[in-house]
C-alpha positions as CSV (number, residue, x, y, z in Angstrom):
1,X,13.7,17.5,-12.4
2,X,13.1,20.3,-10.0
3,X,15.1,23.2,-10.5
4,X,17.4,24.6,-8.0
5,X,16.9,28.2,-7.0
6,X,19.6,30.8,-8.2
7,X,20.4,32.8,-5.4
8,X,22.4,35.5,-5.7
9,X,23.2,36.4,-2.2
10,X,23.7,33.3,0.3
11,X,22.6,34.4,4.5
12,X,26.9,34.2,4.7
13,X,27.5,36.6,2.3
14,X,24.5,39.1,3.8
15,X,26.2,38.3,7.1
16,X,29.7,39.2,6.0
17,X,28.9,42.3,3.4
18,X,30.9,45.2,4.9
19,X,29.5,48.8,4.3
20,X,31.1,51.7,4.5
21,X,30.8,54.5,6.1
22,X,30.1,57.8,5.3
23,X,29.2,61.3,7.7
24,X,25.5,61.0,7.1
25,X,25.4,57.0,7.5
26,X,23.2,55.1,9.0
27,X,24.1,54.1,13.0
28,X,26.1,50.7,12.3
29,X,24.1,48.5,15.2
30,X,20.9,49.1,13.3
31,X,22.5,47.6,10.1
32,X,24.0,44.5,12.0
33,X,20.3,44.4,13.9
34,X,18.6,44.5,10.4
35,X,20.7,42.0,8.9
36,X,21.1,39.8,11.3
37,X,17.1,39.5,11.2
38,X,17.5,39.0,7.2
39,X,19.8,36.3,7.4
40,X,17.8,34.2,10.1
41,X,14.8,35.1,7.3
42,X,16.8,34.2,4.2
43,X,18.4,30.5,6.0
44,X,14.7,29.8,6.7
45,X,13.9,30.1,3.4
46,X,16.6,28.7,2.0
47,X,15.7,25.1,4.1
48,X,11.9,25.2,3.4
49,X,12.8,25.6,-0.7
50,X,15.2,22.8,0.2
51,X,12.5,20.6,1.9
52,X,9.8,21.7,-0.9
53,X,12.4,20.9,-3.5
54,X,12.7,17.2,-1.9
55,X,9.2,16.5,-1.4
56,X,8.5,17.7,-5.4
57,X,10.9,15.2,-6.7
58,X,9.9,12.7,-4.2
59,X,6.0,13.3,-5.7
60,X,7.0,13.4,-9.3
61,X,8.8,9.5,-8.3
62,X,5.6,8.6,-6.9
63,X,3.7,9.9,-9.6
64,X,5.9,8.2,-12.2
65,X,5.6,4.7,-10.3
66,X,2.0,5.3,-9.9
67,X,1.7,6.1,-13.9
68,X,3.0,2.6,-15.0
69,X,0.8,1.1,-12.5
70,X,-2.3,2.2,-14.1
71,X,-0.3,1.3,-17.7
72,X,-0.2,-2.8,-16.3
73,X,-3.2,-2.7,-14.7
74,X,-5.2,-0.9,-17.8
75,X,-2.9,-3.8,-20.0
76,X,-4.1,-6.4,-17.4
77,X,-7.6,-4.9,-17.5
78,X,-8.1,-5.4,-21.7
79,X,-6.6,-8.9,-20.9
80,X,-9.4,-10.0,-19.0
81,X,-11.8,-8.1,-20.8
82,X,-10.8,-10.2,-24.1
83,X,-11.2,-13.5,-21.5
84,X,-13.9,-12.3,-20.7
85,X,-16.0,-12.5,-23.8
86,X,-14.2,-15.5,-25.0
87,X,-15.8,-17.0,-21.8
88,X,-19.0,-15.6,-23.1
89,X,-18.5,-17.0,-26.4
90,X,-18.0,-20.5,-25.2
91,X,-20.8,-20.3,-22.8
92,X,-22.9,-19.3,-25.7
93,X,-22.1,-22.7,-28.4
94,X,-22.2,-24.5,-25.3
95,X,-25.4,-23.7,-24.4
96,X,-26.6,-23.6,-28.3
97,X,-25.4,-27.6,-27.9
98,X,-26.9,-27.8,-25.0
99,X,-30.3,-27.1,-26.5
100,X,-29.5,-29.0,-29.6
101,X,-29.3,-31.6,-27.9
102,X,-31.7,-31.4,-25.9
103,X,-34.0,-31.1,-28.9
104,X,-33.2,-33.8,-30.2
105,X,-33.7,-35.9,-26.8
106,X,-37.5,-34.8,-26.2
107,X,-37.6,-35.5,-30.5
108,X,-36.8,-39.0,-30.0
109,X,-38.7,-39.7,-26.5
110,X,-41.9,-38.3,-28.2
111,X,-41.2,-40.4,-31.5
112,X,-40.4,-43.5,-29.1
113,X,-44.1,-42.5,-27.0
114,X,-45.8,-42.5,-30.5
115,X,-44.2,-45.6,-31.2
116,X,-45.1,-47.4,-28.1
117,X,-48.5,-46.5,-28.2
């Protein structure tokens, strides 16, 4: 399972911290400027983790479905394979009957020629 980030600072709580002031501080506009401008950063990346976060589990789902797919069709795939040569097996005393038979066909049309003549 994807794991969540740990944020310590949401864009809200950079939006609401309040510094304070000192004689030699910095000029109070420039800080809101500066934050403000971190905050539209940090809620951009805080949605595209989001998204990235969706589309990872979505993937590992995929993945997962995908997985037993090749599981029944590799299952599926011996299957055939043993039908296959049992096919192959059957073809083969077939045909060894086949000749057999044949065999003994042209044996007893040549002994019934011999005979005739």
């Amino acid at each position: 399972m994807a794991r969540k980030l740990d944020l310590r600072l949401s864009a809200k709580d950079i939006q609401e911290y309040e510094f304070q002031v000192t004689l030699k501080g910095f000029k109070p506009e420039d800080v809101d400027e500066l934050l403000d401008r971190i905050v539209e950063d940090y809620s951009t990346f805080a949605k595209v983790s989001e998204k990235y976060e969706k589309e990872i589990r979505e993937l590992k789902e995929s993945e997962a479905k995908l997985r037993a797919k090749v599981a029944d069709l590799e299952t599926m795939n011996l299957k055939l394979s043993d039908q296959v040569l049992q096919f192959q097996i059957k073809i083969s005393n077939n045909a060894s009957i086949i000749k057999t038979l044949n065999n003994n066909k042209n044996g007893e049309l040549d002994h019934l020629i011999e005979k005739a003549k």
